[in-house]
PyMOL Python script that loads the backbone (N, CA, C, O; Angstrom):
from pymol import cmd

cmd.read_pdbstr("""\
ATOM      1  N   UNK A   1      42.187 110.814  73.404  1.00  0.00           N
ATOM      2  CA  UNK A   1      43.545 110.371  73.449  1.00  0.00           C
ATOM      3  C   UNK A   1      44.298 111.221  74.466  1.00  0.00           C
ATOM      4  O   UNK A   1      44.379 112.441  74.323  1.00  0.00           O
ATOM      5  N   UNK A   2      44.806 110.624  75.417  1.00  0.00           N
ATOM      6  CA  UNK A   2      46.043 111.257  76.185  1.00  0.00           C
ATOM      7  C   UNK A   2      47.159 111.312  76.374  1.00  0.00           C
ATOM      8  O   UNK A   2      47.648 110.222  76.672  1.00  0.00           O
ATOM      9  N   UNK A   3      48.018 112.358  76.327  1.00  0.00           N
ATOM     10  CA  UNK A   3      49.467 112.384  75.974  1.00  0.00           C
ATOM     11  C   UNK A   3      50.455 111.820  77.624  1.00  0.00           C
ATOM     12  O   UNK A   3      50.528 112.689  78.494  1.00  0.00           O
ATOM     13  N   UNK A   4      50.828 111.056  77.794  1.00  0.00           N
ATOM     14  CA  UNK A   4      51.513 110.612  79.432  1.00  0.00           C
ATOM     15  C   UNK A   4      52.328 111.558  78.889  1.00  0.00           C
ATOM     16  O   UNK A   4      52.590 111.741  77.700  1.00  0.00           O
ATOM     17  N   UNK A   5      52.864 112.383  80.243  1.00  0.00           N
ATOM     18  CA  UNK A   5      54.379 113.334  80.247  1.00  0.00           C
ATOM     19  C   UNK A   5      55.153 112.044  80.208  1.00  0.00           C
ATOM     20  O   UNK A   5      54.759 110.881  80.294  1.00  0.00           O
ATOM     21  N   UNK A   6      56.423 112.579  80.048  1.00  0.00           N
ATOM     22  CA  UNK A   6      57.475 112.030  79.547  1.00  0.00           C
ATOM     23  C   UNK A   6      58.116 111.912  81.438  1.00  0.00           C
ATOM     24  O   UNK A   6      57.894 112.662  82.388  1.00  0.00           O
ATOM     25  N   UNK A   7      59.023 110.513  81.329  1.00  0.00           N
ATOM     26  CA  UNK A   7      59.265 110.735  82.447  1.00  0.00           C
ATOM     27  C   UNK A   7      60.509 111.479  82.908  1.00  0.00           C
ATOM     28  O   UNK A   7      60.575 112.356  82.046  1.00  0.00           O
ATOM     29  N   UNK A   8      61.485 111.669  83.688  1.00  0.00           N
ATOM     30  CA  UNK A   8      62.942 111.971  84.374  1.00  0.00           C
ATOM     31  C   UNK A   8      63.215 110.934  84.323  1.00  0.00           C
ATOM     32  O   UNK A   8      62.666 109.858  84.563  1.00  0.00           O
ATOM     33  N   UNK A   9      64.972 111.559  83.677  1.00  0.00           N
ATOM     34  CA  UNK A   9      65.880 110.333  84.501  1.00  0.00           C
ATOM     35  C   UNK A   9      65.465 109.871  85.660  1.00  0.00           C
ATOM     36  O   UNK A   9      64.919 108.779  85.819  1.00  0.00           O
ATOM     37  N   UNK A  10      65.650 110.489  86.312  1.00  0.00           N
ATOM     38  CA  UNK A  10      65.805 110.223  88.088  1.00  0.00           C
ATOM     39  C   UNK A  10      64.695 109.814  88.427  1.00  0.00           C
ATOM     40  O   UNK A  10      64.400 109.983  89.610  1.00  0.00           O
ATOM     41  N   UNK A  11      63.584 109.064  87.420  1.00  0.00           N
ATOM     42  CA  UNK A  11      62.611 109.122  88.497  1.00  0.00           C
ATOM     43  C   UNK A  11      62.708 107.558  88.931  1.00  0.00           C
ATOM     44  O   UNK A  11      63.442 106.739  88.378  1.00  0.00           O
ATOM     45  N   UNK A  12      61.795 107.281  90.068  1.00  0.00           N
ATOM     46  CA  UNK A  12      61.561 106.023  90.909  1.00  0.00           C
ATOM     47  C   UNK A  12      62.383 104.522  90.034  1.00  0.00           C
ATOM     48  O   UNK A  12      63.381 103.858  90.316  1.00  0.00           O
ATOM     49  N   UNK A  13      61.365 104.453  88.881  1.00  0.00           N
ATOM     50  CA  UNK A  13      61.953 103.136  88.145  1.00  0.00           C
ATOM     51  C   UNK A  13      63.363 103.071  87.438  1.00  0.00           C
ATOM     52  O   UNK A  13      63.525 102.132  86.658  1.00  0.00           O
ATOM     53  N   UNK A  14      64.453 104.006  87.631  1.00  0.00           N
ATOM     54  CA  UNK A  14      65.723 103.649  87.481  1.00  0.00           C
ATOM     55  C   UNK A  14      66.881 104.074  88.755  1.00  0.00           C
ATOM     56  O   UNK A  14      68.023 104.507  88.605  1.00  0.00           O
ATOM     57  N   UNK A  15      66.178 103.797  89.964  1.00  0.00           N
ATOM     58  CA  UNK A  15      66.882 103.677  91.207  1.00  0.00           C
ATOM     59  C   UNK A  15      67.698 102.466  91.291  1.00  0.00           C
ATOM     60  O   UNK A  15      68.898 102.494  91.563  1.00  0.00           O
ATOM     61  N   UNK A  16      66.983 101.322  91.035  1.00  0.00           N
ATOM     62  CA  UNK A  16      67.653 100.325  91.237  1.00  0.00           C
ATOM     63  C   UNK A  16      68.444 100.031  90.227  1.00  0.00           C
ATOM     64  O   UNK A  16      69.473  99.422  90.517  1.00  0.00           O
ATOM     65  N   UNK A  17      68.218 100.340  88.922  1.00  0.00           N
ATOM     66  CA  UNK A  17      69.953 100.667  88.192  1.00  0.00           C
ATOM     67  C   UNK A  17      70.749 101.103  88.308  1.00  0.00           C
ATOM     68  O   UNK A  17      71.861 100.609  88.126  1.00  0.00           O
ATOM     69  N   UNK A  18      70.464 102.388  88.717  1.00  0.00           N
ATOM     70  CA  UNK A  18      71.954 103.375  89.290  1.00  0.00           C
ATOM     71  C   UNK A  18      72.303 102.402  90.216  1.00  0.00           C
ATOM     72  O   UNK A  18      73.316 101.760  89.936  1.00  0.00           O
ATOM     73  N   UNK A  19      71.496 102.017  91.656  1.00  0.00           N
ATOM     74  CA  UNK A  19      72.317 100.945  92.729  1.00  0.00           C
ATOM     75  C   UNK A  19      73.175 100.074  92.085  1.00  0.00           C
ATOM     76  O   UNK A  19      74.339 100.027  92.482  1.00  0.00           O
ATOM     77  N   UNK A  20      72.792  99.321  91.095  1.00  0.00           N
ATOM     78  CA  UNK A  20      73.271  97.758  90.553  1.00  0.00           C
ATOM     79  C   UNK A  20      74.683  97.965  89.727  1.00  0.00           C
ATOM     80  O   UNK A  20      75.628  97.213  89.487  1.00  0.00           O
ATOM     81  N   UNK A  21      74.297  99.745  89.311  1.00  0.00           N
ATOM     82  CA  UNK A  21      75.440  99.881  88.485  1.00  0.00           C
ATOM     83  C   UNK A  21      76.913 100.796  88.670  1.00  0.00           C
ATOM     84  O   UNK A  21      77.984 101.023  88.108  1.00  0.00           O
ATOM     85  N   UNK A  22      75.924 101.209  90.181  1.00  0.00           N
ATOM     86  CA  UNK A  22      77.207 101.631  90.988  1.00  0.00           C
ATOM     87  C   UNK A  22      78.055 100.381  91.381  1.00  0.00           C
ATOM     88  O   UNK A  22      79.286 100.424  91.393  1.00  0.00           O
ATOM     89  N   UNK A  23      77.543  99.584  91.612  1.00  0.00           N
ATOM     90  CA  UNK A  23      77.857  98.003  92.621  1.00  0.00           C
ATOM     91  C   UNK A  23      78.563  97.638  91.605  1.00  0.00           C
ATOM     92  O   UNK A  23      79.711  97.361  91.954  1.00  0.00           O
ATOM     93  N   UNK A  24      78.309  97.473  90.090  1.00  0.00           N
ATOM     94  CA  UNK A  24      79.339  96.632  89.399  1.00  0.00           C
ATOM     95  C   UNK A  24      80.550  97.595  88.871  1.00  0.00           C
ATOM     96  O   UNK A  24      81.453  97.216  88.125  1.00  0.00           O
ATOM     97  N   UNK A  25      80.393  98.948  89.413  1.00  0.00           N
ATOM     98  CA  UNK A  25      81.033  99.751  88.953  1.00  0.00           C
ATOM     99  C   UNK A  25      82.275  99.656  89.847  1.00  0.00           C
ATOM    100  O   UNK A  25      83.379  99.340  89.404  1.00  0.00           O
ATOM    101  N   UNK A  26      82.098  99.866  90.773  1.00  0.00           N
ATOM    102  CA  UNK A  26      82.927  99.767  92.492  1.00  0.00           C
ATOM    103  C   UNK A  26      83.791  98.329  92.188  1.00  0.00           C
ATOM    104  O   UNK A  26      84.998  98.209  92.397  1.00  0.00           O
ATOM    105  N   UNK A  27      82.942  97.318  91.674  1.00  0.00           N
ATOM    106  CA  UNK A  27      83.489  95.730  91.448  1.00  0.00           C
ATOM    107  C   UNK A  27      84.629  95.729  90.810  1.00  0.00           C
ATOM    108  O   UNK A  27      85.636  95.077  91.087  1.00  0.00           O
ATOM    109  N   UNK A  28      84.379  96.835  89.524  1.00  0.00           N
ATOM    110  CA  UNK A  28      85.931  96.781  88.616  1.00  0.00           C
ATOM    111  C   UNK A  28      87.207  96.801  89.088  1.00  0.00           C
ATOM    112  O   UNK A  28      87.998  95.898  88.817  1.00  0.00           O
ATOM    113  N   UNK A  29      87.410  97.475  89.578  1.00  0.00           N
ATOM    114  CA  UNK A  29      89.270  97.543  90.503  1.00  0.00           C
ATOM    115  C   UNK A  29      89.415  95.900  91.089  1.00  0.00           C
ATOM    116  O   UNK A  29      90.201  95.094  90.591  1.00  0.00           O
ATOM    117  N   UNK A  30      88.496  95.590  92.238  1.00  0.00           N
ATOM    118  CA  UNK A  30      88.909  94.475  92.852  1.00  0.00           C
ATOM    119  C   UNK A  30      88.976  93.661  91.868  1.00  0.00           C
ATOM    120  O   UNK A  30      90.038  93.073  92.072  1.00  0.00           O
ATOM    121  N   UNK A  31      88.480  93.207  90.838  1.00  0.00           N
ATOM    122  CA  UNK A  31      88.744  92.296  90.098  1.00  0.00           C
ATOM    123  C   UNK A  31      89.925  92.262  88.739  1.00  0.00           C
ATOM    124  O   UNK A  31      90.539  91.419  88.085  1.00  0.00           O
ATOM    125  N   UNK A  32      89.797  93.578  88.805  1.00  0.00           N
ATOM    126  CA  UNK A  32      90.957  93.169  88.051  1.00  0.00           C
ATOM    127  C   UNK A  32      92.225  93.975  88.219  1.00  0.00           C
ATOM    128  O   UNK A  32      93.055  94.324  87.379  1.00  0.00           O
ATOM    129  N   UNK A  33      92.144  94.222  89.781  1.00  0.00           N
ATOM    130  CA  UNK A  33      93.656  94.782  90.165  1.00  0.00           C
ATOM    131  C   UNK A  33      94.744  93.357  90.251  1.00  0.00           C
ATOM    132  O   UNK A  33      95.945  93.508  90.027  1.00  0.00           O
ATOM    133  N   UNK A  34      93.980  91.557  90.710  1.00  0.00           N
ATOM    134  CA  UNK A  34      95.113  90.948  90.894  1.00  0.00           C
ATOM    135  C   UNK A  34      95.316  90.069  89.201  1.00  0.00           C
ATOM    136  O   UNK A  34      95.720  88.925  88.991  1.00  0.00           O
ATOM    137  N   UNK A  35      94.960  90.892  88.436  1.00  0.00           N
ATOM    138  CA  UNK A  35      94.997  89.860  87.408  1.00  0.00           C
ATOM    139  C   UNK A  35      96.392  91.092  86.688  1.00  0.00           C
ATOM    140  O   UNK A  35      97.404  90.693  86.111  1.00  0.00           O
ATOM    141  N   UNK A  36      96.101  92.329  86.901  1.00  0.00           N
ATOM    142  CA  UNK A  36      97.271  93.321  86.444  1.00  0.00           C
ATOM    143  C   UNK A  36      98.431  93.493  87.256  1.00  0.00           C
ATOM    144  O   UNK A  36      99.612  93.578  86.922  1.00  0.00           O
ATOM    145  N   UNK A  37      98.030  93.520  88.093  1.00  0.00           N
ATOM    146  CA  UNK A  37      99.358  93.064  89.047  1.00  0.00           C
ATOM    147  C   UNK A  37      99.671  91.881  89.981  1.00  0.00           C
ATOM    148  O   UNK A  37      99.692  91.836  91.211  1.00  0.00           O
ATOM    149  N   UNK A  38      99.885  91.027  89.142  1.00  0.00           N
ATOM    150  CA  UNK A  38      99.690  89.443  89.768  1.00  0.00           C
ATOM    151  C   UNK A  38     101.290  88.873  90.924  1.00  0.00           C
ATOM    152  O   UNK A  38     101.513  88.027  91.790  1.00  0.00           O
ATOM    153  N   UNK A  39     102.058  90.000  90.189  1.00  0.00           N
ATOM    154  CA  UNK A  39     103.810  90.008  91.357  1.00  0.00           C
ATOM    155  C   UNK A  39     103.429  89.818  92.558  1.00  0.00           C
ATOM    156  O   UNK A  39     104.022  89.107  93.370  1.00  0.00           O
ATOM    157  N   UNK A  40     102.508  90.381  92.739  1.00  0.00           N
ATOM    158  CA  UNK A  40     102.471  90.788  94.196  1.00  0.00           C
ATOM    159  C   UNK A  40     101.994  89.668  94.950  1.00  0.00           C
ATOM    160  O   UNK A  40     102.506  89.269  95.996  1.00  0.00           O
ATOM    161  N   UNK A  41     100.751  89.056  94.241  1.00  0.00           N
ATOM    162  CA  UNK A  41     100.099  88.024  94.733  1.00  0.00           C
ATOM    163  C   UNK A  41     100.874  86.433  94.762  1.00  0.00           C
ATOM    164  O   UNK A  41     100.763  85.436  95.475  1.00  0.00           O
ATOM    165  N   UNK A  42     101.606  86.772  93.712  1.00  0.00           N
ATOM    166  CA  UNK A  42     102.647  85.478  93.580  1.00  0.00           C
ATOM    167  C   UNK A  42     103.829  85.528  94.589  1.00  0.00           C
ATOM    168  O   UNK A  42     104.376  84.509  95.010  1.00  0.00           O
ATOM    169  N   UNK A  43     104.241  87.005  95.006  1.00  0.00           N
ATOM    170  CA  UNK A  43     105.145  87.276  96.380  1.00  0.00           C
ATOM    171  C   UNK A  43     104.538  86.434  97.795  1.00  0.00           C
ATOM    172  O   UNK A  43     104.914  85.427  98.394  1.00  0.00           O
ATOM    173  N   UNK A  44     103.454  87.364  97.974  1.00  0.00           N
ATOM    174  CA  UNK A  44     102.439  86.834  99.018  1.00  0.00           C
ATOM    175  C   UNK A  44     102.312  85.272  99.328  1.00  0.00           C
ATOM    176  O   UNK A  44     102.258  84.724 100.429  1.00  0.00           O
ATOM    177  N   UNK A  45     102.275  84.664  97.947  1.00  0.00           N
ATOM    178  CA  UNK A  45     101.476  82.886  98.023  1.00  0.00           C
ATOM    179  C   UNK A  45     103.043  82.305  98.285  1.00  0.00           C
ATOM    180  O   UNK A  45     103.218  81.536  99.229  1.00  0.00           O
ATOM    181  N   UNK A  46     104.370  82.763  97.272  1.00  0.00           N
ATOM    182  CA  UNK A  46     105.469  82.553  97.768  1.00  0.00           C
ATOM    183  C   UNK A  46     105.616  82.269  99.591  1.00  0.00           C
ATOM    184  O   UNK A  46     105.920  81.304 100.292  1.00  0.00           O
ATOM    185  N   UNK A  47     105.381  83.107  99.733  1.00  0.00           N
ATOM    186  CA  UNK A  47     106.282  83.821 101.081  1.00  0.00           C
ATOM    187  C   UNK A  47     104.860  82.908 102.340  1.00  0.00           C
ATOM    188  O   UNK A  47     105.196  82.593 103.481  1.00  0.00           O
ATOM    189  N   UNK A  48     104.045  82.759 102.047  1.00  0.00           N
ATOM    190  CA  UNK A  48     102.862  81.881 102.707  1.00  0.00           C
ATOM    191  C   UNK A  48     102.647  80.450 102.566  1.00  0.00           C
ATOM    192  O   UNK A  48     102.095  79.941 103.542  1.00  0.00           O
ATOM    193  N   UNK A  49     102.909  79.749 101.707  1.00  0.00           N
ATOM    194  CA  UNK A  49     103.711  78.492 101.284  1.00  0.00           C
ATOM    195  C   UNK A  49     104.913  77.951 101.603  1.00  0.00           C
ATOM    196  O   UNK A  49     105.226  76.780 101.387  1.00  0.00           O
ATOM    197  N   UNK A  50     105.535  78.707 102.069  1.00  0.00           N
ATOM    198  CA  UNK A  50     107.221  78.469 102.189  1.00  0.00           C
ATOM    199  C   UNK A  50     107.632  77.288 102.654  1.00  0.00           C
ATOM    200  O   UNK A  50     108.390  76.526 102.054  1.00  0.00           O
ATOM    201  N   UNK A  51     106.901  77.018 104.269  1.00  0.00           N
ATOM    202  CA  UNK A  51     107.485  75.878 105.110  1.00  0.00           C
ATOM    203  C   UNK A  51     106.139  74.432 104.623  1.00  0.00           C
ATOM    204  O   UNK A  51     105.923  73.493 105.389  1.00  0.00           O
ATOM    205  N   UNK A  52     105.583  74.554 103.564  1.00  0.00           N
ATOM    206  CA  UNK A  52     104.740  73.575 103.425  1.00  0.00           C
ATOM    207  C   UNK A  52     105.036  72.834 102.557  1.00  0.00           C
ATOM    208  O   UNK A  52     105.078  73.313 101.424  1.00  0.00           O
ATOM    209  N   UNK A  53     105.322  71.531 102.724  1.00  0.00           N
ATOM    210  CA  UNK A  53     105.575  70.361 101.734  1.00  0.00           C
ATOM    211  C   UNK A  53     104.533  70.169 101.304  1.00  0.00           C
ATOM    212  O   UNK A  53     103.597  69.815 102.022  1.00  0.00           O
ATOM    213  N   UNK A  54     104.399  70.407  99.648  1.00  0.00           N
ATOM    214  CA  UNK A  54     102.878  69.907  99.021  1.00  0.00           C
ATOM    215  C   UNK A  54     102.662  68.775  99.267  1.00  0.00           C
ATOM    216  O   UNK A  54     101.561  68.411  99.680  1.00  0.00           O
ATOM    217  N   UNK A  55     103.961  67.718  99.012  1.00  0.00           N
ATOM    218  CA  UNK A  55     103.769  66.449  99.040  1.00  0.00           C
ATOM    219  C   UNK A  55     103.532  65.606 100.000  1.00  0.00           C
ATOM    220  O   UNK A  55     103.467  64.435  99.629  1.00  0.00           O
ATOM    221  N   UNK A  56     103.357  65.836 101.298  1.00  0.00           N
ATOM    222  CA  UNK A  56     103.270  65.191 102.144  1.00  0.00           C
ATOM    223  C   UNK A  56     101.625  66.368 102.999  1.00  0.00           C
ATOM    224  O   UNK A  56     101.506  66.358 104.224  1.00  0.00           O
ATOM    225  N   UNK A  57     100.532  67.274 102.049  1.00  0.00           N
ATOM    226  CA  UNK A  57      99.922  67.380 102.504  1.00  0.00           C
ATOM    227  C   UNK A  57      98.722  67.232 100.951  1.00  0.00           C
ATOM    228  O   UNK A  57      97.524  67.448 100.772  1.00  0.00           O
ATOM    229  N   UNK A  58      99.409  66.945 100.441  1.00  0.00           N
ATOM    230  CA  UNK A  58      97.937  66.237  98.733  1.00  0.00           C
ATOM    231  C   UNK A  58      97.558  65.136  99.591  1.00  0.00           C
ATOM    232  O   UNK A  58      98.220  64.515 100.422  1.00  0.00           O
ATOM    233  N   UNK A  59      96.278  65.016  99.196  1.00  0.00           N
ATOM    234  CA  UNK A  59      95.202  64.454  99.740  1.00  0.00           C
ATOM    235  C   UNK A  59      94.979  63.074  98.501  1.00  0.00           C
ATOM    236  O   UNK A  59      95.047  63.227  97.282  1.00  0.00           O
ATOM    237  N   UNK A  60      94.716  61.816  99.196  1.00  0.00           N
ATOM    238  CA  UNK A  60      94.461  60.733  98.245  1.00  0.00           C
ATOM    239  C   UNK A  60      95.733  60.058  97.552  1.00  0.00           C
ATOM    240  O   UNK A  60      95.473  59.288  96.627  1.00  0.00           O
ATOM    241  N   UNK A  61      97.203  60.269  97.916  1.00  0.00           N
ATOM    242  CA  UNK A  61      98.241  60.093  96.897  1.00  0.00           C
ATOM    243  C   UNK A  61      98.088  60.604  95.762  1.00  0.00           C
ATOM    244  O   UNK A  61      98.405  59.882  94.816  1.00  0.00           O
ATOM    245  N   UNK A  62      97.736  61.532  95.555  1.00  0.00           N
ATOM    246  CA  UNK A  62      97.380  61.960  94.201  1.00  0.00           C
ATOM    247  C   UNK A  62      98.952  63.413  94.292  1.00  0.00           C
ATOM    248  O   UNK A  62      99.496  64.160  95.105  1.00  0.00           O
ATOM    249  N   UNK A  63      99.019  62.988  92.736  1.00  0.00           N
ATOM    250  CA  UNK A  63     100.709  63.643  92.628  1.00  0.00           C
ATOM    251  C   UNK A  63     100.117  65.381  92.396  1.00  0.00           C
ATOM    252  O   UNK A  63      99.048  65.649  91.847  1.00  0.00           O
ATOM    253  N   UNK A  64     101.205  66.533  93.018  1.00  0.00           N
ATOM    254  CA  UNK A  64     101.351  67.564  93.296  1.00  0.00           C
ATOM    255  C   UNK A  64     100.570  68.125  91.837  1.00  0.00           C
ATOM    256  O   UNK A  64     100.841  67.421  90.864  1.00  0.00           O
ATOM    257  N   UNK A  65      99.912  68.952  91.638  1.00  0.00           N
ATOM    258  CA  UNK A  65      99.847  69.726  90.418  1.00  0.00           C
ATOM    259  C   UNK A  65     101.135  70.516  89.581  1.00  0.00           C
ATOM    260  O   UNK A  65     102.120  71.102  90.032  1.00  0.00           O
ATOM    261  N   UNK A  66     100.662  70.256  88.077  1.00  0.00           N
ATOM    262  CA  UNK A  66     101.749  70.664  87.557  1.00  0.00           C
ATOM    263  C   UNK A  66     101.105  71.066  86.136  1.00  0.00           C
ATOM    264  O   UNK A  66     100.237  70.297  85.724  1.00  0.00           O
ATOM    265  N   UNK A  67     101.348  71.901  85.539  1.00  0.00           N
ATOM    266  CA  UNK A  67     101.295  72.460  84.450  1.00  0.00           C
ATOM    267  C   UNK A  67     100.561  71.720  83.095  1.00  0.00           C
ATOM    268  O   UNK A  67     101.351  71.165  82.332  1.00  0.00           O
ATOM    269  N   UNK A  68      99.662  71.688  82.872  1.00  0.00           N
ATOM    270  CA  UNK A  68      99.223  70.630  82.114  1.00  0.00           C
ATOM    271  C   UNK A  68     100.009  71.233  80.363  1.00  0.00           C
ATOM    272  O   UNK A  68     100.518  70.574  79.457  1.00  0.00           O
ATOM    273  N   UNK A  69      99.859  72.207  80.464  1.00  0.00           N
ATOM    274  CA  UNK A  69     100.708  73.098  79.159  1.00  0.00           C
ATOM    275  C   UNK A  69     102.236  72.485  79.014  1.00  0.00           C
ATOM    276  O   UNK A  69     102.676  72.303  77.879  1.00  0.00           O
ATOM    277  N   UNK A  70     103.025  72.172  80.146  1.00  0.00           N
ATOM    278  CA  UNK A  70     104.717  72.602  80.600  1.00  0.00           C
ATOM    279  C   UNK A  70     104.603  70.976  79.653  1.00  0.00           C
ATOM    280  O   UNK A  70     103.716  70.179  79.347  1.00  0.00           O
ATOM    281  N   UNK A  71     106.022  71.117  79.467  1.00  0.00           N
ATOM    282  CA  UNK A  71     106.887  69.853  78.786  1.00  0.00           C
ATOM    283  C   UNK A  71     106.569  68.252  80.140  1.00  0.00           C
ATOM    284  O   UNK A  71     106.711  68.372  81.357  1.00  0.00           O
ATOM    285  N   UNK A  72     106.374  67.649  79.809  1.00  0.00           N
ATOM    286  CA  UNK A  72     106.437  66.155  80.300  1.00  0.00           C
ATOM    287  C   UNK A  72     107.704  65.923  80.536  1.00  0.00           C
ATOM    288  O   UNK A  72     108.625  66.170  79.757  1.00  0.00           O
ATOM    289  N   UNK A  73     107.831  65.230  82.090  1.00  0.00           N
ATOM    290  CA  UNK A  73     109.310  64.447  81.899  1.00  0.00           C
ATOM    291  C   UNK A  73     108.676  63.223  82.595  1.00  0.00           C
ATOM    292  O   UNK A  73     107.511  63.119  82.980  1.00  0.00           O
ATOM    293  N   UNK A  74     109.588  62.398  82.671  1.00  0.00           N
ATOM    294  CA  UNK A  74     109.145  60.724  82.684  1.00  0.00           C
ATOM    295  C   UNK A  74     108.625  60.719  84.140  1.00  0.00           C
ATOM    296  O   UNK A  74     107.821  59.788  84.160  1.00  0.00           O
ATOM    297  N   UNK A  75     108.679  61.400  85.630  1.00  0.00           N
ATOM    298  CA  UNK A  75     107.719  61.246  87.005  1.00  0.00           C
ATOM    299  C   UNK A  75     105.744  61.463  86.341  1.00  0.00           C
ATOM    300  O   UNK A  75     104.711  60.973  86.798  1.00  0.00           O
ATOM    301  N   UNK A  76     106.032  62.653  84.808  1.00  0.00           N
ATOM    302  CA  UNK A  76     104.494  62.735  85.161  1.00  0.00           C
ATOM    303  C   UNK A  76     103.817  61.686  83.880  1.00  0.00           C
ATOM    304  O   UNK A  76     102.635  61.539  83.569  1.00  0.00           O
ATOM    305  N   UNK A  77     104.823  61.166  83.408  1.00  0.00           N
ATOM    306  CA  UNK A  77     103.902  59.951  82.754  1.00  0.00           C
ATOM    307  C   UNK A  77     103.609  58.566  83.307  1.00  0.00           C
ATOM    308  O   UNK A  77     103.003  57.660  82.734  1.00  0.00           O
ATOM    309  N   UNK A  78     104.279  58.561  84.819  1.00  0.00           N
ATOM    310  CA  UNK A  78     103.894  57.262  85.430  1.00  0.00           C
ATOM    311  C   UNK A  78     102.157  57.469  86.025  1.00  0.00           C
ATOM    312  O   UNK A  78     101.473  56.621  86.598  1.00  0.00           O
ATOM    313  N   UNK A  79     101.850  58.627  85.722  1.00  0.00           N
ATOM    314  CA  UNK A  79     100.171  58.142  86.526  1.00  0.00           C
ATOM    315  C   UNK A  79      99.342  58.736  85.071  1.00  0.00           C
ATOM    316  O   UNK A  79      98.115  58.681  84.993  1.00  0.00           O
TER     317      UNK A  79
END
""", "prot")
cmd.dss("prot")
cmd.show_as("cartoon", "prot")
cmd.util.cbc("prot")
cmd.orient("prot")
């Protein structure tokens, strides 16, 4: 019977975890910096939208998006 040594952290077969888990580690901020601070991004889409008529660039006649949650008034029960 032979006893295998025990291995290291560090050895060969958990390289590519540390990589994968640096990578999803690094991932955290970008993803959820615009969900915590969403002002900013709603400034930005504001201020980048400005001179664009939705309505005269929706595709198909199909009416502008709108809130499927928000209260109904009588334009969004005609379609």
């Amino acid at each position: 019977m032979s006893i295998r040594p025990r291995r290291k952290f560090w050895s060969s077969y958990n390289i590519p975890y540390l990589g994968v888990a640096a990578v999803l580690i690094s991932l955290i901020p970008i993803a959820l910096e615009p969900m915590i601070n969403s002002k900013k991004y709603k400034d930005i889409q504001k201020e980048t939208r400005k001179n664009i008529n939705q309505e005269e660039v929706q595709p198909g006649n199909m009416r502008v998006w709108s809130d499927p949650f928000g209260k109904k008034n009588d334009r969004d029960e005609d379609n």
